[in-house]
C-alpha positions as CSV (number, residue, x, y, z in Angstrom):
1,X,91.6,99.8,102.8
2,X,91.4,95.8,103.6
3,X,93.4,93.3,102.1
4,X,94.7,89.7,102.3
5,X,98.6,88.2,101.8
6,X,99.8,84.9,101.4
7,X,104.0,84.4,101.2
8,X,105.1,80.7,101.0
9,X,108.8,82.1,99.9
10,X,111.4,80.9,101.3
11,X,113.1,84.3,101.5
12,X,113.0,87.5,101.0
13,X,115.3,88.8,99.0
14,X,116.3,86.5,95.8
15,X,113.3,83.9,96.7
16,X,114.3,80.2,95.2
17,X,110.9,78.7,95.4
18,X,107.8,79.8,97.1
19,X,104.6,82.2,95.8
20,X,103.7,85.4,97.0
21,X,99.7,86.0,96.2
22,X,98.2,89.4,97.5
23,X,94.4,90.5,97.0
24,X,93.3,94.2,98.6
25,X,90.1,97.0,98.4
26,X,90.9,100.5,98.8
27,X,87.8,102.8,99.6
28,X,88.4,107.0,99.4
29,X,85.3,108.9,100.0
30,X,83.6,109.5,103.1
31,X,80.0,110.3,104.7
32,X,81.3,114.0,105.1
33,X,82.2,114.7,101.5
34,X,85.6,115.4,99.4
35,X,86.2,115.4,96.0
36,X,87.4,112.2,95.5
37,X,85.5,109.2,95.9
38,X,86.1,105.9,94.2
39,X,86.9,102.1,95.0
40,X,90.1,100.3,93.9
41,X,90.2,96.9,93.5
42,X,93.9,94.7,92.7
43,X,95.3,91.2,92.6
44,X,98.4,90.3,92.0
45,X,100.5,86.5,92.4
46,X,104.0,85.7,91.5
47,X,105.7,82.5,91.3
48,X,109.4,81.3,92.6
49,X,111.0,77.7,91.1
50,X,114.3,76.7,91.1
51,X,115.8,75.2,88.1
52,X,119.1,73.6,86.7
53,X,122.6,74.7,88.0
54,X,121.1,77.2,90.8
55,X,118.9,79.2,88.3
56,X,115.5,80.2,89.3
57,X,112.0,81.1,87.3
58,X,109.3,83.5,88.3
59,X,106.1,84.1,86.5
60,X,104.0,86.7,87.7
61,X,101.0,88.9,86.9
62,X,98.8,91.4,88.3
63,X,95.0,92.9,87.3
64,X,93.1,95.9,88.8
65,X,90.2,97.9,88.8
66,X,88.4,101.1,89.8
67,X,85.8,102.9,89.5
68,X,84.8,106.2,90.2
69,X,81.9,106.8,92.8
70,X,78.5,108.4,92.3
71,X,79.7,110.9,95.2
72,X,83.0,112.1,93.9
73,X,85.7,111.8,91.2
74,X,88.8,109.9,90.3
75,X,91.8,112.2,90.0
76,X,94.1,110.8,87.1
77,X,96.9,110.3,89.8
78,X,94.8,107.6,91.1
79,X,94.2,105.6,88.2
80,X,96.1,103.2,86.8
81,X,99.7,103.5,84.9
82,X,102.2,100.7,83.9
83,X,105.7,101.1,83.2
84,X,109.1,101.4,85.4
85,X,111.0,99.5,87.3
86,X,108.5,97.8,89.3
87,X,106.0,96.9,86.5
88,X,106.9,97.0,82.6
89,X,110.4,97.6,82.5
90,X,110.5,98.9,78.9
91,X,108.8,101.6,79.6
92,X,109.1,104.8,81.4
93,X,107.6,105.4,84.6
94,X,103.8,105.5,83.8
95,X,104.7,104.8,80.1
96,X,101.8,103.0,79.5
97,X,98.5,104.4,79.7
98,X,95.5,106.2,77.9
99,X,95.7,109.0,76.0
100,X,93.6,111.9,75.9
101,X,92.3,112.5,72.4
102,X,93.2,115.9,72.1
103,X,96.3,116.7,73.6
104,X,98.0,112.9,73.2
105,X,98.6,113.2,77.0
106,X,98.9,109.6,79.2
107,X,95.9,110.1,81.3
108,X,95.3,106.7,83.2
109,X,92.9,103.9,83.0
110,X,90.5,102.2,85.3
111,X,92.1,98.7,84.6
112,X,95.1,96.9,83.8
113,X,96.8,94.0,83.9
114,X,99.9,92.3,82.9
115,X,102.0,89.8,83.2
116,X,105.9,88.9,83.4
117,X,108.3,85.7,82.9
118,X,111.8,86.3,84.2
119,X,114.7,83.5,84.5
120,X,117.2,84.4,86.9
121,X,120.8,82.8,87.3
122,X,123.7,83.0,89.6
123,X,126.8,85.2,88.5
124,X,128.3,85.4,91.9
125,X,126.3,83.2,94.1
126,X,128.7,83.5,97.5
127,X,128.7,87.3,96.5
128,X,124.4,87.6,96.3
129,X,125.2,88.7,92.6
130,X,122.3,87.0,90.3
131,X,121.9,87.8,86.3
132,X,118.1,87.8,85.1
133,X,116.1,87.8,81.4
134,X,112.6,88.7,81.6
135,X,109.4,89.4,79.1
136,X,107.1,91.3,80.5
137,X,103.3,92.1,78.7
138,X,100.2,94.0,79.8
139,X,98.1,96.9,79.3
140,X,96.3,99.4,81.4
141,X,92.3,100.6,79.7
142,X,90.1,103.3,79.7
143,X,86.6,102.6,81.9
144,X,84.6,102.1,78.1
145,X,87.6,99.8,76.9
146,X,87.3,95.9,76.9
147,X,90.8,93.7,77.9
148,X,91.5,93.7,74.2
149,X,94.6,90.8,74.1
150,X,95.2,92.5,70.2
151,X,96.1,95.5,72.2
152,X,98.7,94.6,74.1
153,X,102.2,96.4,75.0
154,X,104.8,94.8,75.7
155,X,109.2,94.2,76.5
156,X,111.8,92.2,76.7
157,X,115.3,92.6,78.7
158,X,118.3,92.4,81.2
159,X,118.9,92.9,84.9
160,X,121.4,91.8,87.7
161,X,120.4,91.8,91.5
162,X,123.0,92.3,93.7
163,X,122.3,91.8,97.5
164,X,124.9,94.0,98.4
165,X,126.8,95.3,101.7
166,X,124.3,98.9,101.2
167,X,121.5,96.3,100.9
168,X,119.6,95.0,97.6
169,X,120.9,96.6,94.3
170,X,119.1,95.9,91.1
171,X,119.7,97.4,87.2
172,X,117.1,96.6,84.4
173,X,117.4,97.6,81.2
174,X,114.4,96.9,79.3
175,X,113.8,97.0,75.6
176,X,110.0,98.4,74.1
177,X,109.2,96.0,71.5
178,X,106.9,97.6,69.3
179,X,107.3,101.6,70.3
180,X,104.7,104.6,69.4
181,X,107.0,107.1,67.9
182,X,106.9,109.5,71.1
183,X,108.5,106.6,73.4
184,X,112.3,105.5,73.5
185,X,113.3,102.2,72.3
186,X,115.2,101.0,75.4
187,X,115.4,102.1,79.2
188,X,117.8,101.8,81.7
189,X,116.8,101.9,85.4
190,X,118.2,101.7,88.7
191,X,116.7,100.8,92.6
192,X,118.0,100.0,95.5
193,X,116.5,98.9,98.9
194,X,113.0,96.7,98.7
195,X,112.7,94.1,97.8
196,X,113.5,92.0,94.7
197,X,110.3,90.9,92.9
């Protein structure tokens, strides 16, 4: 696996201004055989400007790619899946995704992408504790699908980041707005340690 990394931000944690931008190429197979064998391709950028009255934006997005190699296969935990804490936050972990036809079961795809606007504002600012709105929108597709921008998922929401005493604290709650009838209307997660995005 290679990849580059470029961080302007000025911090960390609860970054004010700056950009993150981050470009890699994961390779599994090798000369000796295995089952798997594919190359993964991502790219992802995010944006940090401070606003009015200590409020900050970020705009973000990500796309990836992979295909499977002649040699081997691509198991379905390798694909791609959207949804959770760390990506579409109305969603469930690995939420959004292919079906298969038959069974209706998420199954991956070979790309995605999305995007996400978030406007973060100070609740506490001596105590770390920021409020945040955010809209995020992507999709992940199957290998014979085109990025179709009719077929699109995507969430709206609410979270606070706390930079805590126990380290960085951060709640979403995220709200699906336009759900298939198997997936819940609104999800409430929870992280703590990393790094706020």
């Amino acid at each position: 696996m290679g990849g580059l990394t470029w961080d302007s931000r000025d911090k960390i944690f609860l970054p004010t201004k700056g950009s993150l931008h981050s470009v890699s190429v994961e390779h599994a197979g090798t000369p000796l055989g295995g089952s798997n064998a594919f190359t993964r391709y991502l790219f992802s950028t995010d944006w940090y400007f401070p606003l009015f009255w200590g409020t900050i934006g970020n705009v973000g997005g990500k796309v990836g790619y992979v295909t499977e190699d002649k040699k081997g296969g691509l198991p379905l935990y390798e694909k791609f899946y959207l949804g959770g804490i760390n990506s579409m936050r109305g969603f469930e972990r690995y939420g959004v995704s292919p079906r298969d036809a038959a069974t209706g079961d998420r199954i991956g795809g070979n790309k995605m992408w999305m995007g996400s606007v978030e406007y973060r504002f100070p609740v506490i600012e001596k105590a770390g504790l920021y409020g945040a709105v955010f809209y995020d929108i992507g999709n992940v597709y199957a290998d014979s699908d085109t990025y179709d921008i009719k077929n699109l998922r995507h969430d709206a929401g609410l979270g606070i980041r706390w930079f805590s005493p126990m380290g960085p604290l951060r709640l979403e709650w995220g709200v699906n707005l336009d759900p298939e009838p198997d997936e819940d209307r609104s999800v409430f997660d929870f992280g703590i340690g990393g790094q706020f995005d």
